[in-house]
N, C-alpha and C positions, 0 to 999 in steps of 0.2 A: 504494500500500500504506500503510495506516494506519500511522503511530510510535507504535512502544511506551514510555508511560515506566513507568522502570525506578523501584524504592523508591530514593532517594537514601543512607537507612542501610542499603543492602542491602551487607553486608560484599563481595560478587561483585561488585558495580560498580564501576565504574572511582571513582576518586576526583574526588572535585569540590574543586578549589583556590581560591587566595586570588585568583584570576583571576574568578570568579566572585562573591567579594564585593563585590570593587575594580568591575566592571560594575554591581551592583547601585546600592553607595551614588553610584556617577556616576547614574546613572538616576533614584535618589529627590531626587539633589538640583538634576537638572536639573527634574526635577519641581516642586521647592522654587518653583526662581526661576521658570519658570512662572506658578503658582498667585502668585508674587509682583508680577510682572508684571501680571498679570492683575484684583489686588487694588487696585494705583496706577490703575491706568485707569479701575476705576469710582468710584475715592474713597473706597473704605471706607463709601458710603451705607447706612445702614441698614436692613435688609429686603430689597434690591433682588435678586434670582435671582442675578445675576453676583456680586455682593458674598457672599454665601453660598458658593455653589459655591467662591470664589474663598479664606475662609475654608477650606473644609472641606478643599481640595487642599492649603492650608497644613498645618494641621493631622496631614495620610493622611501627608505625606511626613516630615515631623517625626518623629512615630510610629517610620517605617518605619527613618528612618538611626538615633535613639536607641536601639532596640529592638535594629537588628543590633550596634552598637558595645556593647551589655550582650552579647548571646551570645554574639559573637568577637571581643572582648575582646583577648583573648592573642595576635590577629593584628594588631595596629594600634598606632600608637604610644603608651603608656600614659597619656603627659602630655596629649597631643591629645583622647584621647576622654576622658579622666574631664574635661577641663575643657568639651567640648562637650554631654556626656548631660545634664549639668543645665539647661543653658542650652535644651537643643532641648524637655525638659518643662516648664522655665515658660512657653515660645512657647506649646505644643499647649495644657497647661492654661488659658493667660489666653483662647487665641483660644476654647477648648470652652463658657467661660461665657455666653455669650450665648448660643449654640443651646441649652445645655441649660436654660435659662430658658426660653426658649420654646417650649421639647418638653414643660417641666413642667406650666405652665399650660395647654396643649393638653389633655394625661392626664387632667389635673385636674378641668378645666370641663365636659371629655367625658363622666368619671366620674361628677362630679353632675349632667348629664344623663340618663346611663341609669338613676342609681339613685332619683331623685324623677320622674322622665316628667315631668319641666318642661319646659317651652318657653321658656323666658328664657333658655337656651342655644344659639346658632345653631352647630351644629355644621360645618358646612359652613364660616362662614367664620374659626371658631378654627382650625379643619385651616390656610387658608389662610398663616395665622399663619406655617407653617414648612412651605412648600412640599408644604401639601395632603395631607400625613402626615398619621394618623390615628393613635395611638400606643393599646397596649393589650396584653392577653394574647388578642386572637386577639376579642376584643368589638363593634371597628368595623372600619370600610370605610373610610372616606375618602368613601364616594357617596353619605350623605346620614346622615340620622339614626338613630339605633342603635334602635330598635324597645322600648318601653318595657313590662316586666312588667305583672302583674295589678295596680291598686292598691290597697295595704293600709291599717289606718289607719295603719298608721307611716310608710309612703311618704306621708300625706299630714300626719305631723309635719315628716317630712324636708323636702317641697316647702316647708314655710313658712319654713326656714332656709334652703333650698340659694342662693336668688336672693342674699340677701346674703352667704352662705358666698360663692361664687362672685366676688361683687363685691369681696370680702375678698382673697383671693387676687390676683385681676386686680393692683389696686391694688400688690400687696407683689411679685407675681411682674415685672411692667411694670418696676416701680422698680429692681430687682434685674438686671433685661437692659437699662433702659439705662444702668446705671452699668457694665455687663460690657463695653458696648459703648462707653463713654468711656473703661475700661480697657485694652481691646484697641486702641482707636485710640494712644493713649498709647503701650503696649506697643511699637507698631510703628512711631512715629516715634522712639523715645528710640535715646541712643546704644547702650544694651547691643543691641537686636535688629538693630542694623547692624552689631556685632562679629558677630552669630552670620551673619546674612546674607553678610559678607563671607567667613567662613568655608565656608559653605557652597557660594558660588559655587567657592571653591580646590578645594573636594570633588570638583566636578564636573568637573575634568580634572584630579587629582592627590589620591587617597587613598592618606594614611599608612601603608600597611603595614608591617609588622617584616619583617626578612631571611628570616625561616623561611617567611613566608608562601606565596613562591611554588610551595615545595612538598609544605607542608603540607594536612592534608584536612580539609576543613569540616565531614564529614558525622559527627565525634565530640561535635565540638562541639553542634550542632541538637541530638544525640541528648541532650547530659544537658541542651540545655532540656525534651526532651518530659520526661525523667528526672523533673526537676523538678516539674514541671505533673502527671506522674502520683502523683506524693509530695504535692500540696496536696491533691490528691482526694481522694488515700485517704484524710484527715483528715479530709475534710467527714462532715457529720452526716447522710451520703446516706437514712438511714433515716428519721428524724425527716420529710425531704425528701419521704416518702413518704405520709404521712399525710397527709388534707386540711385539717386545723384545727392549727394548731400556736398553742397559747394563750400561749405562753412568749411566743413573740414579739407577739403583742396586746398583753398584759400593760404588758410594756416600755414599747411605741410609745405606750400612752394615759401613762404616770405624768408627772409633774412634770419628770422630768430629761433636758434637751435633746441629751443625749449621744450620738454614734451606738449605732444599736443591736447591740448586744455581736454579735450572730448574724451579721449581715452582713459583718463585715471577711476571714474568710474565705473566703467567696465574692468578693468583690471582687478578692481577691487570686489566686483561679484565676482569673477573666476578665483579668488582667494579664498572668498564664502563659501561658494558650491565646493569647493574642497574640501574645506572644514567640515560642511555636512554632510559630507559623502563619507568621511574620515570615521566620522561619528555614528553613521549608518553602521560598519563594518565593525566597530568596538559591540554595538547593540547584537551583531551578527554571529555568533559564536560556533552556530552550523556554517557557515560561508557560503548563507545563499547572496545571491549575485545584484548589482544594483542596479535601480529599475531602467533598464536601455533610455528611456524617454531623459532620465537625467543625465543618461552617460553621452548621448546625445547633444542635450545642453553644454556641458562640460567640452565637448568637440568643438562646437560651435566659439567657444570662447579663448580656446585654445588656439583654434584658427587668425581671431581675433588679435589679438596678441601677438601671433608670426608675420603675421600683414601688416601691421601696426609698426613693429619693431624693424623690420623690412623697408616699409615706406621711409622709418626714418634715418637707416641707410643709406639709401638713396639721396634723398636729400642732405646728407652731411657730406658726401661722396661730392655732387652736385657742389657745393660750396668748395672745392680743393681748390688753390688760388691756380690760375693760368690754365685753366682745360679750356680744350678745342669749344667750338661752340656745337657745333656737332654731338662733341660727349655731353657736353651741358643739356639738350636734347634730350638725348637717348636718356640718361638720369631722371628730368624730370617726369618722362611718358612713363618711366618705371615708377616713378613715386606715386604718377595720379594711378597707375594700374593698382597697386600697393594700396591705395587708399578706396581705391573701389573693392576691393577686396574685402578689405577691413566691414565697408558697407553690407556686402552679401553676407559677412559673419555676423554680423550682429542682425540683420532679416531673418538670418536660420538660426540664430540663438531664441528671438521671438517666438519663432514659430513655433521650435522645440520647446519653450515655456508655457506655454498657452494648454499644453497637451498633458506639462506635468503635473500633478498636485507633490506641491512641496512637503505638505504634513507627512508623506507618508516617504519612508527613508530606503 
């Protein structure tokens, strides 16, 4: 007979305890040392599949313990976790910069290949770049080349910049993952990240609980992170979101001032939330049934959001490099507004995908 699971905020369920936390963060942080393990063995070589993967389990489990010690908080020892959350997101953020360097420039060069039908772009082996990922709003494949529109004459101003637009980037994105990748080496031989290591090994047969824990219910807790995550949505600009051109944000992304772009912090800031509550779903989950597609959905959508966003603004720092041809200057910006309409389509399928979830239920 099939198990049913039950909604974890279902006020009729039995209550889920601090017995369930205390299993989880043992788990993420045996996880931890793991993916730790597993990182010393290959040497932290750069590009290598093991080395990645071995990164990226650092990083999932990081995430995972920070994430829970923000929502249940009030169950743990106060001193313990506010001295650990900060230290577990400088780990996930230093180890994140290299892969995200090399997901950018992927985007990027992918981007100015579909939109000049140039062939000075081997797309096949930029994917290779980061394990054969094709990154996009739904544009590529990963199996070969993206199939190149009609050509106009602007597409054949564009092809005159895109080769060195492209070589532009290469150049500044290259430079920028392997100084990520000198930092993260760094990061993980210094002393701080062997306090946090050491720490985390303790985690994994002995988390700090407070006395009320044992028989207090987690499932109030989760509830005001969805709380939460439902209060930044409503804020967003879902309408705006709706529309296929949104010039405000064009605007912005081409001027002179390298500042993030004012529209994106709030979304950013849901994709932080739906994590937490996803984070929180999974502590409640102790069968490891599976999170509802419809959020894991959302969660894509926002994701996407983000690599478009960050991309766009690429592009336009690239775009600013004093003395480029005007041709590259070109080619940069048609990448930046492609980059920004992107951004657009993510946040219309982030909608969409919201519309269809109900948040209460995890």
């Amino acid at each position: 007979m099939a198990q049913q699971h039950l909604d974890p905020t279902d006020p009729t369920a039995g209550a889920v305890t601090g017995d369930a936390l205390a299993g989880y963060l043992r788990a993420q942080a045996t996880e931890f040392l793991r993916a730790l393990r597993l990182h010393r063995e290959t040497g932290g070589q750069n590009g290598t599949e093991e080395s990645v993967d071995a990164a990226r389990a650092l990083r999932h489990s990081a995430r995972r313990i920070s994430g829970s010690l923000h929502t249940f908080r009030p169950l743990l020892d106060a001193d313990w976790s506010e001295e650990m959350r900060p230290e577990l997101a400088w780990l996930s953020g230093t180890l994140a910069l290299e892969h995200a360097c090399a997901a950018r420039l992927e985007r990027l060069l992918l981007a100015l290949h579909r939109l000049s039908g140039s062939s000075a772009f081997p797309v096949q082996s930029v994917a290779s770049a980061v394990g054969g990922r094709v990154t996009g709003a739904g544009r590529a494949t990963g199996n070969g080349p993206v199939p190149a529109p009609t050509p106009t004459a602007e597409r054949g101003n564009l092809t005159v910049g895109a080769a060195k637009a492209g070589a532009l980037l290469e150049r500044q994105l290259t430079l920028a993952r392997t100084r990520a990748h000198s930092t993260a080496l760094q990061a993980l031989g210094s002393s701080r990240f062997h306090a946090v290591a050491d720490k985390v090994a303790v985690l994994a047969s002995e988390v700090p609980l407070t006395p009320a824990a044992a028989t207090a219910d987690l499932r109030p807790l989760a509830a005001a992170a969805g709380e939460r995550l439902t209060d930044a949505v409503t804020a967003l600009p879902l309408v705006t979101a709706g529309h296929p051109y949104n010039a405000e944000a064009l605007i912005h992304g081409l001027s002179p001032d390298p500042a993030p772009h004012p529209q994106d912090g709030p979304w950013h800031q849901v994709r932080l939330l739906l994590r937490l509550h996803r984070y929180a779903g999974e502590v409640l989950r102790p069968d490891g049934a599976p999170t509802d597609v419809r959020l894991l959905a959302a969660g894509q959508a926002l994701n996407l959001h983000r690599d478009a966003s960050e991309a766009a603004a690429a592009a336009a720092a690239a775009a600013r490099t004093p003395r480029i041809a005007p041709a590259t200057a070109y080619a940069l910006g048609v990448l930046h507004a492609d980059q920004r309409h992107e951004v657009e389509a993510a946040r219309f399928a982030f909608q969409q995908s919201w519309q269809k979830q109900a948040v209460g239920t995890l």
